[in-house]
NUMIRO-172500 format. One record per residue (C-alpha): x, y, z; residue in one letter. Coordinates in steps of 0.02 Angstrom, whole numbers, padded with zeros to 5 digits, always signed. Layout:
<rs>
XYZA ...
</rs>
This chain:
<rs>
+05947+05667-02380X +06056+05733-02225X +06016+05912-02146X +06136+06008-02200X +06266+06102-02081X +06188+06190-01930X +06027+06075-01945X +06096+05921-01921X +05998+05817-01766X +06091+05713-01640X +06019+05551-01671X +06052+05563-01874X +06189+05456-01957X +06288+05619-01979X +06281+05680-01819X +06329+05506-01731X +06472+05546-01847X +06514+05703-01791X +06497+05666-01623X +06631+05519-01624X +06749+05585-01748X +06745+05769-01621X +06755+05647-01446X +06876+05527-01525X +06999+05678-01551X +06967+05772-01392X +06983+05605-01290X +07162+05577-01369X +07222+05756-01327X +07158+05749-01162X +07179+05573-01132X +07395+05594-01168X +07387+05757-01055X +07359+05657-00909X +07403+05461-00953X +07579+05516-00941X +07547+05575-00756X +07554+05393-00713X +07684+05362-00807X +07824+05506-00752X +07913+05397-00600X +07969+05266-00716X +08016+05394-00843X +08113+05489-00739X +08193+05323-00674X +08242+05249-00874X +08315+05438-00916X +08368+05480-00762X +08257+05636-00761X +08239+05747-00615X +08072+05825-00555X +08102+05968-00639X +08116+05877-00806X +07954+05773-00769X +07864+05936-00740X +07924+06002-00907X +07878+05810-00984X +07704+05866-00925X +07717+06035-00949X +07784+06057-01142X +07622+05972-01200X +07519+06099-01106X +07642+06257-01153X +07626+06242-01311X +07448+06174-01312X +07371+06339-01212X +07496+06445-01317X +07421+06394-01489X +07260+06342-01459X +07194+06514-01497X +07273+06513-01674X +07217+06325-01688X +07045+06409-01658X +07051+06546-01779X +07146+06435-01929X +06991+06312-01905X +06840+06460-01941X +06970+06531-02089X +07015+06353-02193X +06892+06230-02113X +06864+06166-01944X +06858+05987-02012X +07035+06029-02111X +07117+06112-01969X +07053+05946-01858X +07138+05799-01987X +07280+05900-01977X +07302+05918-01812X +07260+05704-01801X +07386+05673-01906X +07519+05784-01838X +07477+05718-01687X +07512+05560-01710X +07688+05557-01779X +07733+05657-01630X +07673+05512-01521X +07796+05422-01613X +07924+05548-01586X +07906+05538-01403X +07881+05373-01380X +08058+05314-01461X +08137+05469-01365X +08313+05426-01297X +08355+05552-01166X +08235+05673-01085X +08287+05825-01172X +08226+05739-01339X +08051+05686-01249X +08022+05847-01183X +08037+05933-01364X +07947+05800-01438X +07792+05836-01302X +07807+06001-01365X +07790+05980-01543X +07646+05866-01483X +07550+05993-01384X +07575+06102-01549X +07482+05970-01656X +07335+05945-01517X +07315+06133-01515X +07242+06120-01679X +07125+05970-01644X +07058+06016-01493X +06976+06196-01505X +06879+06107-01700X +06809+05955-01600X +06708+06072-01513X +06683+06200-01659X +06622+06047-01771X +06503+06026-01633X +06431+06207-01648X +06447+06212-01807X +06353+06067-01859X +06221+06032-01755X +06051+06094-01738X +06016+06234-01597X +05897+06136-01486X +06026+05989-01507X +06197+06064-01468X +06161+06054-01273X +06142+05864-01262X +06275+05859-01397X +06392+05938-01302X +06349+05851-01151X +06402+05698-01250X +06573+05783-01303X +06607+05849-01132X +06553+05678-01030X +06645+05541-01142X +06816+05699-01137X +06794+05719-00954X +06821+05498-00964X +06945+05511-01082X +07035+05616-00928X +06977+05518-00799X +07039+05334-00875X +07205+05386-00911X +07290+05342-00729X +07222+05185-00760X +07272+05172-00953X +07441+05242-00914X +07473+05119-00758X +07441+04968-00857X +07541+04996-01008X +07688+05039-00894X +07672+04884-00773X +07631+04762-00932X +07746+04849-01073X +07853+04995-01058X +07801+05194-01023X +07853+05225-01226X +07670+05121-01244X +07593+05258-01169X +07644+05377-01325X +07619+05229-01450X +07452+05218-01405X +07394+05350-01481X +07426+05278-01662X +07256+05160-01682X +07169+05305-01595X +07205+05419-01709X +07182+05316-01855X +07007+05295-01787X +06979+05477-01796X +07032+05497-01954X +06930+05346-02024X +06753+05447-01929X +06823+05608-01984X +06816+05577-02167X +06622+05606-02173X +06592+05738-02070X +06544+05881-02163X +06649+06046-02181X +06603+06205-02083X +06683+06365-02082X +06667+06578-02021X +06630+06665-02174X +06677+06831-02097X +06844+06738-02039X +06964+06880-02077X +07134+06837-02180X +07276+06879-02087X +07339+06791-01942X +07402+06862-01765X +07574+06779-01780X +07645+06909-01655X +07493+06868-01540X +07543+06686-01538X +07725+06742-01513X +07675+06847-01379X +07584+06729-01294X +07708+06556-01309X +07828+06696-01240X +07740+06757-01088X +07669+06574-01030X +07836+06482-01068X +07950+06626-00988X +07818+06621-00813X +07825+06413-00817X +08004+06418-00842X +08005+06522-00701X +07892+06418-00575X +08000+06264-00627X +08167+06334-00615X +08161+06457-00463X +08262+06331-00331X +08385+06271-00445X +08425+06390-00557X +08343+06576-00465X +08431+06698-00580X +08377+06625-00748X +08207+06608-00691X +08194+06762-00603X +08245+06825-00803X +08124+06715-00884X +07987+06792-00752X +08034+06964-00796X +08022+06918-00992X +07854+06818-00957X +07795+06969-00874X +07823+07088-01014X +07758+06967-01141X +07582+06961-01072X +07569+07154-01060X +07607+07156-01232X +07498+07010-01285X +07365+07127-01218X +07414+07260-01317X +07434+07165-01464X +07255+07094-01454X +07188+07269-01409X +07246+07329-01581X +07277+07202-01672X +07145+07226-01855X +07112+07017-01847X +07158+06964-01650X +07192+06786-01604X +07107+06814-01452X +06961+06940-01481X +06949+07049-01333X +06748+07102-01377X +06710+06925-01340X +06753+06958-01144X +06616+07103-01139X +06506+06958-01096X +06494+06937-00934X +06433+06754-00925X +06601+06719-01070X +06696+06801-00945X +06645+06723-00783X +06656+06557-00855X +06820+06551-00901X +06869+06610-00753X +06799+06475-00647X +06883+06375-00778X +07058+06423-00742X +07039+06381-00560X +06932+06231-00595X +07066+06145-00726X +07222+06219-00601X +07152+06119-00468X +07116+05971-00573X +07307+05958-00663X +07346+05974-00488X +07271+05826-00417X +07280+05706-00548X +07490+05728-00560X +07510+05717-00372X +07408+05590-00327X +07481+05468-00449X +07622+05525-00381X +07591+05481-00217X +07490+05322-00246X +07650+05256-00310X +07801+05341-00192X +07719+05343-00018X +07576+05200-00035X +07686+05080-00127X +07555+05047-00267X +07630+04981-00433X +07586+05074-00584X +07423+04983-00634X +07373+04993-00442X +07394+05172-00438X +07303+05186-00605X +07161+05068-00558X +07118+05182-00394X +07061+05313-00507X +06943+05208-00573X +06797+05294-00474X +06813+05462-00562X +06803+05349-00731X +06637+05252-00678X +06555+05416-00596X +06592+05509-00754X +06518+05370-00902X +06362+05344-00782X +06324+05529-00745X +06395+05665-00874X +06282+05676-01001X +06131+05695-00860X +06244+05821-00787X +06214+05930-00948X +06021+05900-00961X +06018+05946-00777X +06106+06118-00829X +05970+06106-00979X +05838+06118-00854X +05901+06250-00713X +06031+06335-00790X +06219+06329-00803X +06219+06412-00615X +06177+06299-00490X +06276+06152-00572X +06433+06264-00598X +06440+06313-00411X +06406+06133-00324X +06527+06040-00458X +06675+06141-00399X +06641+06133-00205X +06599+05942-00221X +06749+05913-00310X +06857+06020-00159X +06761+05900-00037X +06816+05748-00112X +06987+05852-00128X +07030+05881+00051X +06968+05690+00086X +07130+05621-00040X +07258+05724+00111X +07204+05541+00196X +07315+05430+00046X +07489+05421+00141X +07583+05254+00180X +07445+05165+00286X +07310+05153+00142X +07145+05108+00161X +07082+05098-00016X +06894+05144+00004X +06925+05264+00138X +07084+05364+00062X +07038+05336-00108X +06888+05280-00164X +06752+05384-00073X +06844+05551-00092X +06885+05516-00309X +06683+05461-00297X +06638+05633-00236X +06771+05735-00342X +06684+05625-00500X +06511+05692-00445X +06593+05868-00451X +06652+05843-00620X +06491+05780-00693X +06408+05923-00625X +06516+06076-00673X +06590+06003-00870X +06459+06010-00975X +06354+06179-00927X +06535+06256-00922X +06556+06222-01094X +06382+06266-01146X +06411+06422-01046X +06555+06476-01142X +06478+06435-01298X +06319+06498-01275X +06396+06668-01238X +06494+06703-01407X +06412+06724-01558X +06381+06554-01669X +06529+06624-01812X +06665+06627-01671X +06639+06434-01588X +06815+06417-01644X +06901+06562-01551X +06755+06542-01408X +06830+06352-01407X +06993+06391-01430X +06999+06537-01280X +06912+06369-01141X +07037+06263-01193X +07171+06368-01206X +07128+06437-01027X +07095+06248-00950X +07259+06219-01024X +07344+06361-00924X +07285+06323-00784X +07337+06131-00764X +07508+06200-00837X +07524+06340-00690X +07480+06222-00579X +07575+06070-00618X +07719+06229-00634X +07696+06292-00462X +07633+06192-00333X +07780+06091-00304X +07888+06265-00275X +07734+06317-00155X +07745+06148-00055X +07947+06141-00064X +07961+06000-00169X +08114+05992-00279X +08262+05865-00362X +08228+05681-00315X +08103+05731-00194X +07969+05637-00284X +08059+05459-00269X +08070+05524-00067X +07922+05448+00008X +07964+05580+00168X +07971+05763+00046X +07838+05692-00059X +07704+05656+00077X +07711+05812+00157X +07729+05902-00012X +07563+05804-00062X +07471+05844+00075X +07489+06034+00057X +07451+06020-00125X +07286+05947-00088X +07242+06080+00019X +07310+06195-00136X +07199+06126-00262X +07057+06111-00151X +07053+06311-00097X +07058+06346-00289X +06898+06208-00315X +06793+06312-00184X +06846+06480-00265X +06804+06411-00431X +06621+06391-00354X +06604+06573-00257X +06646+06621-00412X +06517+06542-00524X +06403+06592-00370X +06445+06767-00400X +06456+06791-00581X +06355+06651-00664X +06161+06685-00735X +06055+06568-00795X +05992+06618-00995X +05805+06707-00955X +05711+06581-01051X +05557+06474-01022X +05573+06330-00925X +05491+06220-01060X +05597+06270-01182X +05749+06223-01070X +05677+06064-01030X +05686+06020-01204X +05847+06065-01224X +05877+06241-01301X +06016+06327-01301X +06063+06424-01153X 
</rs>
């Protein structure tokens, strides 16, 4: 007979069931917020896009996925996190359809949306199932699965991306997503049901509201500020005014989507922090040096997407030993070396320009920012679970992602304003490289803050060492 919810080991049928059915979810979400990355010059060449339309192609998914991932959270610990997850599968899937037969931009942009919409209720009950389901003393190396095999998921989609583009057509890149999803669905149907039962009935629809407001009206903002300054200078104003009343909302609000109390932890607090400068830096990097690859270097699509391939390798060989190092020592240590090793190998990609030299420009510096990664992604999310009570891993989720999220979307948003890059500038191998190079140096001043900050903030659970060793929960 199977242990029943909470009790369930990691090396049981069940939870090799949970495990795939949660990373088999999570990897699709992530994996189409960043294939596409690869894909966006060719898009913007078959719908005659400008940049400003391939930032929103990238940035409706995250808008609406950092906007509603808190509700996704909180619907998941009210019906079901496994309920909330199917539905989000399949909902995400006909939206890959949607955008992959999109005719005009305009139509693929709304269809990302609606897409980001349907992983916001996947993504935050992956990781609830997780917490949910799974013995204490096994959620660490759990997680350190989940995190590892996402973190891939990430990592593989330049490569993905690029070869479905140079071999078929960038609508694959959508498409794809169909026999992944069915093979969620197909693990998800036995993976038992877990739930809050102190999950309150109402909903914070004006949160939400609030929320998609004051992130959309701030992005539209960042986007729009050189070609169209007094609409987004509006739209700032109205983004503005939305997140002040978010807060209010939340701080009054009798059932919150985004419970304020849990941020009176410090360590919940710090860590999602670092995480909005860590994920900032990271949307960063992986849409401009695709980018770049392709515009200035002259790589084709699957070129571009093969030199990523080092993040990819670094990541399946040394994630899940990055989590039962943070098992061992602490969260700490791990949280503030991932970041700085990943602005190392940051600051080494300002080499990738015309004259490439693939193991010099490329190769070594994605190697180092892959070490970085393993380090700092699974004790992050162990941090931020560990610090919320065991009844809110949905919200607790559902805040990480929805704060990663933000971050890759403010920084896709606004970096190419702060490095003057506008229009047709990214099919301008001149604007671009130049743009690129200051965007590296961007990304990699908000990788070392991420790690003063962990420095700073981050403590280690007072524990025994034996115990840790073993793999309790921190």
């Amino acid at each position: 007979m199977e242990p029943t919810c909470a009790q369930v080991g990691l090396g049981s049928r069940t939870g090799r069931i949970v495990l795939a059915a949660a990373t088999l979810g999570t990897a699709m979400a992530l994996l189409d917020s960043t294939v596409v990355n690869v894909a966006l010059r060719r898009i913007g060449e078959d719908l005659d896009a400008s940049l400003g339309d391939l930032q929103w192609v990238s940035n409706g998914y995250l808008l609406s996925l950092a906007s509603l991932t808190l509700l996704g959270g909180s619907l998941g610990d009210r019906f079901g996190r496994r309920r909330i997850f199917v539905l989000g599968v399949l909902g995400f899937a006909l939206t890959s359809v949607a955008c992959g037969l999109a005719p005009t931009a305009p139509v693929l942009i709304a269809a990302r949306v609606a897409q980001g919409a349907a992983a916001a209720l996947l993504t935050p009950g992956s990781l609830a199932m997780i917490q949910g389901t799974f013995a204490p003393d096994d959620r660490p190396r759990a997680i350190g699965a989940w995190s590892g095999l996402g973190s891939v998921a990430t990592a593989v989609g330049p490569f993905l991306g690029g070869w479905l583009v140079q071999t078929a057509s960038w609508r694959w890149v959508f498409l794809i997503n169909l026999p992944l999803a069915a093979l969620t669905l197909l693990a998800a149907r036995a993976v038992p049901e877990t739930r809050d039962p102190d999950a309150v009935r109402g909903f914070d629809v004006v949160g939400a509201v609030l929320g998609s407001v004051a992130l959309g009206g701030i992005t539209y903002a960042l986007i729009e500020w050189t070609a169209l300054p007094g609409a987004a200078l509006l739209a700032l104003v109205v983004g503005l005014l939305a997140a002040v009343a978010f807060g209010l909302q939340e701080r009054r609000s009798r059932h919150p989507m985004l419970p304020l109390s849990l941020f009176g932890s410090r360590q919940f607090s710090a860590a999602n922090a670092m995480t909005l400068l860590t994920y900032a830096a990271l949307g960063g990097v992986l849409f401009f040096v695709v980018l770049q690859l392709q515009t200035v270097s002259g790589l084709g699509p699957l070129e571009a997407g093969v030199a990523t391939l080092p993040i990819t390798v670094v990541m399946v060989l040394l994630a899940g030993r990055g989590g039962a190092l943070a098992a061992r020592i602490g969260p700490r240590l791990p949280m503030t070396f991932g970041p700085l090793l990943c602005a190392v190998g940051t600051l080494l990609l300002t080499r990738v320009g015309a004259d490439l030299v693939y193991w010099r420009d490329v190769g070594l510096p994605l190697t180092v920012f892959g070490l970085g990664l393993a380090l700092l992604v699974a004790p992050l999310t162990a941090a931020v679970l560990a610090a919320a009570p065991d009844h809110h891993a949905g919200v607790a989720s559902g805040i990480n992602n929805a704060v990663a999220r933000a971050g890759s979307l403010l920084a896709v948003a606004a970096l190419p304003l702060l490095v003057g890059l506008s229009g047709e500038d990214y099919q301008a191998a001149g604007a671009l490289d130049d743009g690129y190079r200051a965007a590296m140096l961007w990304c990699a001043g908000l990788l070392a803050a991420g790690g003063v900050v962990s420095y700073l903030t981050i403590r280690n659970p007072e524990q025994p060492r034996r115990r840790q060793a073993v793999g309790a929960p921190s």
